[in-house]
N, C-alpha and C positions, 0 to 999 in steps of 0.2 A: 631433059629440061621439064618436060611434061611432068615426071613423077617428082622432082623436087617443086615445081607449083603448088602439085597435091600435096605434099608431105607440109607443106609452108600455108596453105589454104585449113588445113588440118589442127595445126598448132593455133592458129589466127583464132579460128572457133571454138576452139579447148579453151586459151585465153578469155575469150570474150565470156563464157560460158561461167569463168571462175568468175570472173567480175560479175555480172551479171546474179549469182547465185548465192555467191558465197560472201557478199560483204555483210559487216553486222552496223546496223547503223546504230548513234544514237538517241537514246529516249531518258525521261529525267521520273523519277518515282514520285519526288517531293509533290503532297495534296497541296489545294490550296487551303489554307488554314483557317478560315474567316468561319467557318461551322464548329471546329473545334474550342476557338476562342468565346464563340456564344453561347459555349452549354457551362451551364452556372451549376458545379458539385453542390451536394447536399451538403457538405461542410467544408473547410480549409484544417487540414491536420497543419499542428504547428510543432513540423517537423523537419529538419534539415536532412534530402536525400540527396544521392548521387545515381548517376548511371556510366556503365564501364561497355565502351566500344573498341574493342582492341584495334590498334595503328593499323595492324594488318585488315583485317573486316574493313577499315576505314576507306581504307584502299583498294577494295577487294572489287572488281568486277565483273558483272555476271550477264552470259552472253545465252538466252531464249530463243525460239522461233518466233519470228514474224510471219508475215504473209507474201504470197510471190516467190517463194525459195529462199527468200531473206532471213537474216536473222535480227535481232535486237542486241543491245548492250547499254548498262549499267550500272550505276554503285547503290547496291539496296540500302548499307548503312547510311552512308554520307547524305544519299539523299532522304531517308525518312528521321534521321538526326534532329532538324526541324521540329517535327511533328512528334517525335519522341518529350523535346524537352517541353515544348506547349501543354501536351497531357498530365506531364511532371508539376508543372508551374502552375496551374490549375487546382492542383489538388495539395500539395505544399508547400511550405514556406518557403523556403531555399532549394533551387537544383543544382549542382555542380556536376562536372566532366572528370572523372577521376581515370587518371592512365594505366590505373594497377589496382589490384584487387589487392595488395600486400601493402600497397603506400599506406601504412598505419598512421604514420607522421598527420597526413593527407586530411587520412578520416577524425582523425581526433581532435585535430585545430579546428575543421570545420564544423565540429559537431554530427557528423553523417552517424544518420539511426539507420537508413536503410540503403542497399545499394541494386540497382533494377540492371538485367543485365538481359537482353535481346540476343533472338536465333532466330534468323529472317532465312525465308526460301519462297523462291517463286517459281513462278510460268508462265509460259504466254503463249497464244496461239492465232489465226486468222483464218477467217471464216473464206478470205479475198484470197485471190491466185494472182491477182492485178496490180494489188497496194500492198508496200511491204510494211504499213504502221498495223500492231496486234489489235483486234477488234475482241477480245479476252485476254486480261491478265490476272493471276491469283497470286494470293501471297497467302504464305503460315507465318505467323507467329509466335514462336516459344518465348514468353519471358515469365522471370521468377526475380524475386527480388529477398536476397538476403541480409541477415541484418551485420553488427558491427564487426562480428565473432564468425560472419561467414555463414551461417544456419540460414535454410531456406526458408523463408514465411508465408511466402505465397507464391504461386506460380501459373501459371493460363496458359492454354495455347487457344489461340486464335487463327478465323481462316476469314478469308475476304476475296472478295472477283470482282473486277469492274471488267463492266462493257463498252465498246463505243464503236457508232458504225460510220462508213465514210462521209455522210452529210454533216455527222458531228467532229470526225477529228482531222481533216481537213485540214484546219488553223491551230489544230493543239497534235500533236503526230502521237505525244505522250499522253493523252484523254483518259484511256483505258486502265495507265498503269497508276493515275493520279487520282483515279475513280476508286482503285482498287483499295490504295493508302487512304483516302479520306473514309472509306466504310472501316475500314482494319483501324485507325486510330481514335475514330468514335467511338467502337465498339472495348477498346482499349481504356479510354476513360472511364465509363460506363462499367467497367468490371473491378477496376481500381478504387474506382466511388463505392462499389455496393461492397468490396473488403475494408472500406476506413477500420473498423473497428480493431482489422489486424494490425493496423499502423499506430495506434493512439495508445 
């Protein structure tokens, strides 16, 4: 009786252990926008673009360290989607959502000159052993934006980190990763503005 207690006291704590360690919770990327919306480009190209997020990406979620043994989890497209098309809309005339790089039909009614196509990667990590919210997250960014015929025009890669410590994310759990997107899609504008001339 004694060694099935232990054998059953054993499992109890392996259990607790998974739970405990192994859950990934969630967190949301999307900045808030209100910095993006007030940086005024040095011009407006009057250009009709699109940008291509494949269903799959759309969908795609992606599971980091947190802090505590925890992990994190998220949708990088779906959430910086957002903040992609704001930079878009900024600096263009027209943004659209095009589902296919081949939808010719697509691109030609709408007049789309150029098509901007994103390659997100992240990380995260905690400085805390106590809180499982990331008190560091980074992100790259590869995007390139080719034009009607598929040929690449321009292309960047970008890197960004936000930080946030437990007095600040306390009420925001996602602080860090929203800190990280709002420097990545400023930085993003700012690079797109000083290429106008490739667009025009």
């Amino acid at each position: 009786m004694q060694a099935i207690f232990s054998h059953w006291k054993t499992y109890v704590i392996f259990i607790s252990f998974l739970v405990i360690t192994g859950c990934a919770r969630d967190i949301q990327m999307n900045p808030d926008l209100t910095r993006l919306r007030q940086v005024e480009p040095s011009s407006v190209i009057d250009k009709n673009v699109a940008y291509f997020i494949s269903a799959e990406n759309k969908e795609k979620k992606v599971v980091t360290p947190g802090g505590g043994g925890d992990k994190v989890t998220y949708k990088p497209y779906a959430d910086s989607e957002g903040a992609l098309i704001t930079v878009l809309s900024k600096i263009f005339t027209r943004v659209y959502s095009i589902d296919s790089l081949d939808n010719m039909t697509f691109i030609n009614d709408k007049g789309i000159s150029y098509i901007f196509i994103p390659e997100i990667t992240t990380n995260s990590s905690s400085s805390s052993a106590f809180t499982w919210p990331p008190t560091e997250f980074t992100i790259s960014l590869a995007c390139k934006a080719v034009d009607s015929k598929g040929l690449t025009v321009w292309e960047k890669t970008l890197q960004s980190k936000g930080n946030a410590e437990y007095s600040e994310f306390k009420s925001d759990f996602s602080l860090a990763a929203r800190r990280a997107s709002e420097a990545l899609f400023l930085d993003l504008l700012k690079e797109i503005n000083k290429a106008g001339h490739t667009f025009n």
